[in-house]
C-alpha positions in Angstrom: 28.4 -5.0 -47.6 28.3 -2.7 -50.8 28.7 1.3 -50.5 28.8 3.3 -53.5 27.8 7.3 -53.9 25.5 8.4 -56.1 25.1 12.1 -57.4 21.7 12.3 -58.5 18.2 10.9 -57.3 18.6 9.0 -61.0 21.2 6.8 -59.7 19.8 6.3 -56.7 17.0 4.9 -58.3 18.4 3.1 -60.4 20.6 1.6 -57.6 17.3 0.5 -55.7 16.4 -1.2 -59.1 19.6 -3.1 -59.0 18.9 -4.4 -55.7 15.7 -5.3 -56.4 16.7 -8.1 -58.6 18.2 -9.4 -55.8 14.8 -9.7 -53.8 12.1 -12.5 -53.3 9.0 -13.1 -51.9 9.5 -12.7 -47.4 12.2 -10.5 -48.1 12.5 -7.3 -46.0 14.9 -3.5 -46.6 15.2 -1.4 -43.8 16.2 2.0 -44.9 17.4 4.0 -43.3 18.6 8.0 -43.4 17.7 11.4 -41.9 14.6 13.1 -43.6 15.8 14.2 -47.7 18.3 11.4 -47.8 16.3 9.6 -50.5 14.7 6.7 -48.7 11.3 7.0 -51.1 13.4 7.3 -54.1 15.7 4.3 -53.1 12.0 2.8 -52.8 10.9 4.5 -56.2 14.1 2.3 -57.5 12.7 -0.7 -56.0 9.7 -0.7 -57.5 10.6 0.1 -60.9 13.2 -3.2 -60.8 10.1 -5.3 -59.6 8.3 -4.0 -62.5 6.1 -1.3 -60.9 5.5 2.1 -62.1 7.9 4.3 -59.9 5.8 7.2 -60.2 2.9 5.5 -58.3 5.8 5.5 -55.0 4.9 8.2 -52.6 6.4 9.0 -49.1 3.8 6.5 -47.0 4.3 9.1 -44.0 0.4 9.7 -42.8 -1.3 6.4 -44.2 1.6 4.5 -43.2 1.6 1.7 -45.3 1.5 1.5 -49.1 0.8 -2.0 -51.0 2.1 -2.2 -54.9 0.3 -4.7 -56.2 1.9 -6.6 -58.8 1.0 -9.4 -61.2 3.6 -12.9 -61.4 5.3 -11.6 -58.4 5.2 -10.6 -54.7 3.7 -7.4 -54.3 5.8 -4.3 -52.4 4.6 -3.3 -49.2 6.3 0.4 -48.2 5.9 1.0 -44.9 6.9 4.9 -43.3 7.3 3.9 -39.6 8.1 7.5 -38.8 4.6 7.9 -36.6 4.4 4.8 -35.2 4.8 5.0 -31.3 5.3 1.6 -30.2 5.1 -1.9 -31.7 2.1 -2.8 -30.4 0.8 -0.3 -33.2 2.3 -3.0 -35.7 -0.7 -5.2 -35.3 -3.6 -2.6 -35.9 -1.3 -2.3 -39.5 -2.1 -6.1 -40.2 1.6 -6.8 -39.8 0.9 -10.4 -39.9 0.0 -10.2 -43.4 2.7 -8.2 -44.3 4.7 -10.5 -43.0 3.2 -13.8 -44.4 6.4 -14.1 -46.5 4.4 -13.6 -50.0 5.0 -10.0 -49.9 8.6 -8.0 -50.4 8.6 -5.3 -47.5 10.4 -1.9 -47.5 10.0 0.4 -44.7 11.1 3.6 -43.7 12.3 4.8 -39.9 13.1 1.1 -39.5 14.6 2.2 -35.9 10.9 2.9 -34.4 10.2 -0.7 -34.6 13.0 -2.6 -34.2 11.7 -5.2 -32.3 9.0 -6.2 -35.0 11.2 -6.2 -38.0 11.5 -10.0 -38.7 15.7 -11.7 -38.7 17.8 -11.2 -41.9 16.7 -8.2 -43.2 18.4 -6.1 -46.0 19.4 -2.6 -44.4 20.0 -0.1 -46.6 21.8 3.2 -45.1 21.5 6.7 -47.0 23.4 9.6 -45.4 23.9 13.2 -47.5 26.9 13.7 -49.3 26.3 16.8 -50.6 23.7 18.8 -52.0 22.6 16.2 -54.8 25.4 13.0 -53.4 24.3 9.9 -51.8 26.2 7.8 -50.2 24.7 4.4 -49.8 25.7 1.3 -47.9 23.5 -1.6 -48.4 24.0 -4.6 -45.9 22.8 -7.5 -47.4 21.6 -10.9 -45.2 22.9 -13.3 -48.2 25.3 -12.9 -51.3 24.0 -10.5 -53.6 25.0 -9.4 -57.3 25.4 -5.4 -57.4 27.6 -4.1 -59.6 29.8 -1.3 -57.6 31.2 0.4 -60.4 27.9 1.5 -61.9 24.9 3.3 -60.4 23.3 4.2 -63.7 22.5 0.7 -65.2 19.5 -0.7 -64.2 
């Protein structure tokens, strides 16, 4: 496990696009963090590692799910779980596709579906800090390479 504090959405992004070199095809984050912890920008951080334009992240809170597709690489599926009710909502979603292990998952509100989220997933924990301070604690399901000492490299 791997917490560091960031003090800017910047670094958190660029923390995200750390992580993401750590991430393959079936992989799956769970973040999670009360509303204006910087789950979408951890995301935003995630993308731009995989090499896709951060500024085309948004919050997927009413469509749900949104796919960044990507060429030579497993696309990123960000998924705001926020609404969903129950898990049998997961299959009107196509979750079985998501799932199909060709695709790198990230979803929000991870806690409304527990019981869908597939074994050995990466959970990624934001809480505030302060006004512009993150602290995040990123649980990993296998040894990753994150470099503690500095959230402003990518």
């Amino acid at each position: 496990m791997s917490t560091q504090t960031t003090t800017s959405p910047e670094q958190s992004v660029a923390l995200g696009a750390r992580l993401s070199a750590n991430l393959r095809a079936g992989d799956t984050v769970c973040l999670r963090g009360e509303l204006g912890a910087g789950k979408t920008q951890f995301v935003k951080g995630i993308a731009q590692g995989l090499g896709i334009d951060p500024s085309r992240v948004t919050s997927p809170t009413f469509v749900i799910v949104h796919v960044y597709e990507r060429d030579g690489g497993p696309d990123l599926v960000h998924i705001d779980a926020y609404r969903l009710g129950d898990l049998d909502e997961l299959a009107d979603l196509g979750w079985d596709r998501i799932f199909d292990g060709t695709n790198i998952v990230a979803i929000e509100w991870p806690q409304r579906i527990e019981g869908g989220i597939p074994p050995g997933a990466f959970t990624v924990s934001l809480e505030h800090a302060g006004e512009t301070q993150r602290t995040i604690e990123i649980d990993a399901p296998r040894q990753i390479e994150l470099d503690p000492a500095d959230t402003t490299r990518v």
